[in-house]
N, C-alpha and C positions, 0 to 999 in steps of 0.2 A: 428513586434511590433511597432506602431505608426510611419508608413512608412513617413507620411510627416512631421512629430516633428522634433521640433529642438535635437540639441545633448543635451542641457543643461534639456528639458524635459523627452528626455529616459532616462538620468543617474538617475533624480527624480523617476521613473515610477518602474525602476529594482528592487529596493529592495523589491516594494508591488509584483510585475510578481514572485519574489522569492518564495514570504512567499505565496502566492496564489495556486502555484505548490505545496509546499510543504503539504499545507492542503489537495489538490485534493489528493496528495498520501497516505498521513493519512486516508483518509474517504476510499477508493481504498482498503489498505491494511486492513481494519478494515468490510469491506464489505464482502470480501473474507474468513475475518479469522471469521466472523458469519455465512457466508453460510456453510463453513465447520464443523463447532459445530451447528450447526442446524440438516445439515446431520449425523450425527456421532450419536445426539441425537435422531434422528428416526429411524436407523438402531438399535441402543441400545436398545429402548423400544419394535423393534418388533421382540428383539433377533435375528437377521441378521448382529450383527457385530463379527467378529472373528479376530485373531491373526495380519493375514497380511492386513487388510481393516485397521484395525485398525493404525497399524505403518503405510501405505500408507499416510492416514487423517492425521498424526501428520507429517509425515516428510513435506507433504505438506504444513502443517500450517507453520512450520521452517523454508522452504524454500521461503514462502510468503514474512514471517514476515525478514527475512535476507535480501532479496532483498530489501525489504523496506527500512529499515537500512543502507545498502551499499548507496541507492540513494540519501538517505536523508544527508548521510554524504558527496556524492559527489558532493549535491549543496550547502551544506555548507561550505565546503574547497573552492569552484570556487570560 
């Protein structure tokens, strides 16, 4: 990140590289969790979703949505 900057302009620069990342993961984890209610909802309509599809698509949404969560907290504690 801004290999020939001074020190005094990367410490300026860090907190936007922060909140920049964190957006990208917001829009990432929000991509992911409509592609999956997308799918869910065209399986549903052509009556193709059953029991285990079903909890498959949700535990994956939880586990999208968690990892999300964890990362987000982990660049906000650094």
């Amino acid at each position: 990140m801004l290999q020939g900057a001074s020190v005094n302009t990367r410490a300026k620069v860090l907190p936007w590289h922060k909140v920049g990342g964190r957006a990208l993961l917001f829009m990432a984890v929000c991509a992911a969790e409509t592609g999956l209610m997308e799918k869910s909802c065209f399986l549903t309509n052509l009556k193709l979703l059953h029991g285990r599809e079903s909890n498959l698509i949700n535990f994956t949404g939880l586990a999208i949505l968690l990892f999300g969560v964890f990362v987000n907290f982990s660049v906000g504690f650094s």
